[in-house]
C-alpha positions as CSV (number, residue, x, y, z in Angstrom):
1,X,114.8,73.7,79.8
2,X,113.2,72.9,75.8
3,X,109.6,73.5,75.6
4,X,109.1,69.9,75.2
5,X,111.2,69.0,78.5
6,X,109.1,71.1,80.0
7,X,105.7,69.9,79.1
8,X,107.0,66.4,79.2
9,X,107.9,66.9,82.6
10,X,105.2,68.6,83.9
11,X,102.8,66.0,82.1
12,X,104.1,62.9,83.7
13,X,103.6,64.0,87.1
14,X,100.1,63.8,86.1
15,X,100.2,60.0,86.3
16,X,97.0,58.3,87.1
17,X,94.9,60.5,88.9
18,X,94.5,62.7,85.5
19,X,92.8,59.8,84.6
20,X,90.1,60.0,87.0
21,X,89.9,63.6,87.3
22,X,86.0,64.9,86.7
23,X,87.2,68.5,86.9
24,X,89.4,70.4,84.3
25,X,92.1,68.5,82.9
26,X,95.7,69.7,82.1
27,X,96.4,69.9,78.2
28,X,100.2,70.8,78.6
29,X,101.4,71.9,74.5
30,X,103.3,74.9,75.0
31,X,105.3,76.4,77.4
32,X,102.4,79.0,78.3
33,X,100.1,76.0,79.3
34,X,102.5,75.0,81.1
35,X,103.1,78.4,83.4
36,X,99.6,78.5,83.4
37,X,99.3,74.7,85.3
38,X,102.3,76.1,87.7
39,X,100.3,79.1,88.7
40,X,97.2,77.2,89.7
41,X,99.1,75.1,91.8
42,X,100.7,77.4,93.3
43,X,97.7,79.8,93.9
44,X,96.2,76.8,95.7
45,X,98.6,77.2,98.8
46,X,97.1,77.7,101.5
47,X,93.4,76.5,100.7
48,X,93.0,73.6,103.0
49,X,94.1,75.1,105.9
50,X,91.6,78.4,104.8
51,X,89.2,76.0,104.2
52,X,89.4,74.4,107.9
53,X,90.2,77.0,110.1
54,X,88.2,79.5,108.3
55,X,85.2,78.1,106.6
56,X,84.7,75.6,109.0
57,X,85.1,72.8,106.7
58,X,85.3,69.4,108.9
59,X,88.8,67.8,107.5
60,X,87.0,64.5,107.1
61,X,85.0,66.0,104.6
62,X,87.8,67.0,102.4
63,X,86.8,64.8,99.2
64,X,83.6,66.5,99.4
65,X,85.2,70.1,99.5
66,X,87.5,69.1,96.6
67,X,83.9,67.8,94.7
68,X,82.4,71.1,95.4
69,X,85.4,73.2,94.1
70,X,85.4,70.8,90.8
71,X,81.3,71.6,90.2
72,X,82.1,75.0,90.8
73,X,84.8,75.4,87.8
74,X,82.5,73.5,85.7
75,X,79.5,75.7,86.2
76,X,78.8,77.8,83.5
77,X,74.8,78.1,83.4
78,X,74.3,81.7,84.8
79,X,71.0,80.0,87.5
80,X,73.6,77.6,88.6
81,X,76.3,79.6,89.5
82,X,73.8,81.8,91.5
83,X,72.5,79.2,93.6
84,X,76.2,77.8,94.3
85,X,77.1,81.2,95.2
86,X,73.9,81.7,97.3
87,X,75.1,78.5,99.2
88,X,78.7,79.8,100.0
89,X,76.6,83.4,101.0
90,X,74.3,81.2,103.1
91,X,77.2,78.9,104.9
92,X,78.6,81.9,106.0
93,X,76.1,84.1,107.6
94,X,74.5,81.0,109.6
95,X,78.5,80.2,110.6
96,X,81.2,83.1,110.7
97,X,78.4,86.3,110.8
98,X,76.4,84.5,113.5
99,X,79.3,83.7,115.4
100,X,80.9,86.8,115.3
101,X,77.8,88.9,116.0
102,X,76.6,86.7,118.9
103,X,80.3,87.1,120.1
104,X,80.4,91.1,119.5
105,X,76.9,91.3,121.8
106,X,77.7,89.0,124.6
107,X,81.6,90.0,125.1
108,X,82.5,86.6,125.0
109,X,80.1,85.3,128.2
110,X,79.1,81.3,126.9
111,X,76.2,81.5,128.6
112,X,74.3,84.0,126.5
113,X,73.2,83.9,122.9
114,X,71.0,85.2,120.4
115,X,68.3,83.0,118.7
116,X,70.2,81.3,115.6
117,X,67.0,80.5,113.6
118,X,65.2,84.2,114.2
119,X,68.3,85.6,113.1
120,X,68.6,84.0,109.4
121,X,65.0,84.4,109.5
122,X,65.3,87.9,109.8
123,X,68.3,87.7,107.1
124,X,66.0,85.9,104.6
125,X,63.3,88.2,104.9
126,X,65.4,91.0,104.5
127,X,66.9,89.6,101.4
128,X,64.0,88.9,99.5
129,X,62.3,92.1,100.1
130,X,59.7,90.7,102.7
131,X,60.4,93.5,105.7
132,X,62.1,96.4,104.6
133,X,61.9,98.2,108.3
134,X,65.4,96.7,109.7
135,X,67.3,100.0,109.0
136,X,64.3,102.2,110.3
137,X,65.6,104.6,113.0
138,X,63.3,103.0,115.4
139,X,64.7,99.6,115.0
140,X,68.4,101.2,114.7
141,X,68.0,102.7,118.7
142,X,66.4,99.5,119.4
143,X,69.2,97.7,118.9
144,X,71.5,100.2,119.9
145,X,69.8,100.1,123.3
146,X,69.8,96.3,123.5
147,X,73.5,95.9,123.0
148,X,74.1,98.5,125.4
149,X,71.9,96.6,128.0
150,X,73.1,93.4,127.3
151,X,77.2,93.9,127.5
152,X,76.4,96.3,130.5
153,X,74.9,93.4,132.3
154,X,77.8,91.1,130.9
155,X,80.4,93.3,132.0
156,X,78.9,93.7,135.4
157,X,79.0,90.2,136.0
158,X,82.8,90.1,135.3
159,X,83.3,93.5,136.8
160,X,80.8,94.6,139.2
161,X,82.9,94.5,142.6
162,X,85.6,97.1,140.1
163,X,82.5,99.1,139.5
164,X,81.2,99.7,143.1
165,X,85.0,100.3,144.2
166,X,84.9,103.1,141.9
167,X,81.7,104.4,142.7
168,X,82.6,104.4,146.4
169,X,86.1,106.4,145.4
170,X,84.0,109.3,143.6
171,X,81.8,109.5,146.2
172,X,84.4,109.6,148.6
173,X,86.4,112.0,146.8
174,X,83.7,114.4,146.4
175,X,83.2,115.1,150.3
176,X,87.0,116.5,149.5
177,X,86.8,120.8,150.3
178,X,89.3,121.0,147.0
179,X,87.2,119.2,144.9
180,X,85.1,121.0,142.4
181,X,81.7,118.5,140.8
182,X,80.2,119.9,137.7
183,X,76.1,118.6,137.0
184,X,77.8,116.1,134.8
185,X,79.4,114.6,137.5
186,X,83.1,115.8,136.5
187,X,84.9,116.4,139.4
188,X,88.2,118.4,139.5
189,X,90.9,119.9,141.8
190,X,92.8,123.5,140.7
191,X,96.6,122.9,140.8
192,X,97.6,125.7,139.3
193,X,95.3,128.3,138.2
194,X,96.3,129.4,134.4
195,X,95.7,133.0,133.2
196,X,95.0,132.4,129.4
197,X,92.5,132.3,127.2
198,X,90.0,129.6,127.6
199,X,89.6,127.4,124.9
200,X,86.5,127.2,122.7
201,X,84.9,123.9,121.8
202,X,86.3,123.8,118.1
203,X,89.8,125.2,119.6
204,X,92.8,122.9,118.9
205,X,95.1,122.4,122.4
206,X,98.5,121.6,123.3
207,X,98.5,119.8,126.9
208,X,100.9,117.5,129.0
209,X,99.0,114.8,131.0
210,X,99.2,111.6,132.7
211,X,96.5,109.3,133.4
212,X,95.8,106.3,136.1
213,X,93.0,104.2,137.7
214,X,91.8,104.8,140.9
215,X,94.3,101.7,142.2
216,X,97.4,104.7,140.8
217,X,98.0,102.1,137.4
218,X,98.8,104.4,134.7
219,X,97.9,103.9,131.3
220,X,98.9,106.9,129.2
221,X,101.7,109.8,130.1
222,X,102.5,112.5,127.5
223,X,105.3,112.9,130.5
224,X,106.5,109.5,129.2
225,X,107.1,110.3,125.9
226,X,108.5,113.5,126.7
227,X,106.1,115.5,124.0
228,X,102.9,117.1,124.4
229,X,99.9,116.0,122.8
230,X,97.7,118.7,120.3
231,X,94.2,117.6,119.4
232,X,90.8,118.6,118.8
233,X,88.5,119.4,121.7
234,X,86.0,117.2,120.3
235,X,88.0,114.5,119.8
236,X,88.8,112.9,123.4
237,X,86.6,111.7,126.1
238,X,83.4,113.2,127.6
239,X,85.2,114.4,130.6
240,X,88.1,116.1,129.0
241,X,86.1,117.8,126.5
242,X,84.2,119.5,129.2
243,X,87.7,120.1,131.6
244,X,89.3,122.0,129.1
245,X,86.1,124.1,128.5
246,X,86.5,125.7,131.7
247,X,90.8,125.9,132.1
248,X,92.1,128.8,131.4
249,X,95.4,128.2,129.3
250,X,98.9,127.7,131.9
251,X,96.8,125.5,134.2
252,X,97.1,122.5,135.8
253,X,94.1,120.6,137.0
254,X,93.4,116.9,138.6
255,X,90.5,115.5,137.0
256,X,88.3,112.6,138.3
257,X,86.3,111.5,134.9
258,X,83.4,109.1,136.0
259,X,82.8,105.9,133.6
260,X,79.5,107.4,132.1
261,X,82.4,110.5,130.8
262,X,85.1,107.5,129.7
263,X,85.1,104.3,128.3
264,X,81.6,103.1,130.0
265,X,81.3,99.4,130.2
266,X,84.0,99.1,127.5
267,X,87.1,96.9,128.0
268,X,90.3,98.9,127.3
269,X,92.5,96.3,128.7
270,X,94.4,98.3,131.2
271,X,91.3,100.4,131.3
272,X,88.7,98.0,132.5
273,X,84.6,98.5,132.5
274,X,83.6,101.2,134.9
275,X,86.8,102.8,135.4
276,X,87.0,106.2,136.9
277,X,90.0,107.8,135.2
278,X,92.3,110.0,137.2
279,X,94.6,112.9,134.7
280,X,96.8,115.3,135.5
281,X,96.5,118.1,133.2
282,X,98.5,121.1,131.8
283,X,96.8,123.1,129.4
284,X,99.9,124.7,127.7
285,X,98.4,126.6,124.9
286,X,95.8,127.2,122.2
287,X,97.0,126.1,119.0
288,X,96.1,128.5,115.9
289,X,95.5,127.6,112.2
């Protein structure tokens, strides 16, 4: 198509509403004003529906949006753009961050929330310099603690009857004359007794292992997959870091890892809050740099 085709083209789709426009008009004169045009079209797929589902933006309001974005490609004084920009910032910490936070703490129970208003305060006061303490270490544990507390007592209303079945198993279990307890409340049975070398607790291993819940679900096999698994001693659970402390290398051991040694009052799916998790282990060898 000619250059002037072109602009022609694109210009008379304009029509009308070009007329009324109050943001940046279209000045179509050569074929690069035109592919500029094209491109802001069609970067602007996609917005309304970002707008809506993400921003919150009520679909009603859309004129006003479509207002906003126009005084935002206006703006060009330097205390403007700032407070436009604080506006967006503030829009979405009292929406998205306060949603998604309050969500993250309360594990999705509706009938729990944090204070809306004492959290922006506590994000305005940050922000302009008026308590500088939030990232003290004392505050850190404190909300550390807190979350802990509060999804614990979330997840025991959803799961508490799970939790007291489990309980009762490891209790159970431990009146068992094959079943070794260590202080931390690891219990274990000797299947086969290895004569290696026992690994260190910076010592890379090579095991085979299947794991279940109490109920005999399994949720991970290395059997499965037909291929061992070689990781870091420091890198799994509580429980089996401690297990494979004390196995001598060509054993096979049962463990019984409480919760508190797991995944605590986390929800793993399969592996729900306060789940005792049951492995079968072979220790097959160290593995050396």
């Amino acid at each position: 198509m000619k250059k002037t085709t072109l602009v022609a083209a694109i210009a008379a789709t304009l029509g009308m509403a070009s007329c009324t426009a109050q943001g940046p008009k279209a000045e179509l004169k050569t074929d690069l004003d035109s592919l500029s045009y094209i491109m802001g079209g069609q970067n602007s797929q996609g917005l309304k529906d970002y707008a809506i589902q993400r921003l919150g933006v009520d679909s009603a309001q859309w004129e006003s949006f479509i207002k906003g974005i126009k005084e935002g490609m206006k703006e060009t004084d330097a205390s403007k753009t700032a407070y436009l920009k604080g506006v967006q910032i503030g829009q979405q910490v009292s929406q998205d961050m306060f949603k998604g936070i309050n969500a993250q703490f309360f594990e999705g129970d509706s009938t729990q929330t944090l204070s809306k208003q004492n959290f922006l305060a506590g994000f305005l006061a940050a922000v302009e310099g008026k308590d500088s303490t939030f990232l003290t270490p004392e505050k850190m544990d404190y909300v550390k603690a807190a979350q802990s507390k509060i999804q614990e007592a979330s997840m025991l209303k959803r799961f508490g009857d799970w939790k007291k079945e489990n309980e009762e198993f490891l209790a159970k279990n431990k009146t068992n004359a094959n079943i070794k307890t260590t202080p931390s409340g690891l219990q274990y049975e000797v299947i086969t007794e290895g004569k290696g070398e026992i690994p260190a607790a910076d010592a890379r291993v090579k095991v085979h292992y299947k794991g279940t819940l109490i109920d005999g679900t399994e949720f991970d096999s290395s059997y499965s997959r037909n291929e061992p698994a070689t990781f870091g001693i420091g890198q799994v659970i509580k429980g089996w870091t401690e297990a494979l402390q004390l196995m001598p290398v060509g054993s096979k051991w049962k463990l019984y890892i409480p919760q508190e040694l797991a995944y605590g009052t986390q929800n793993m799916g399969t592996i729900k809050p306060f789940s005792t998790l049951v492995f079968e282990v072979e220790l097959l060898s160290i593995e050396k740099e």
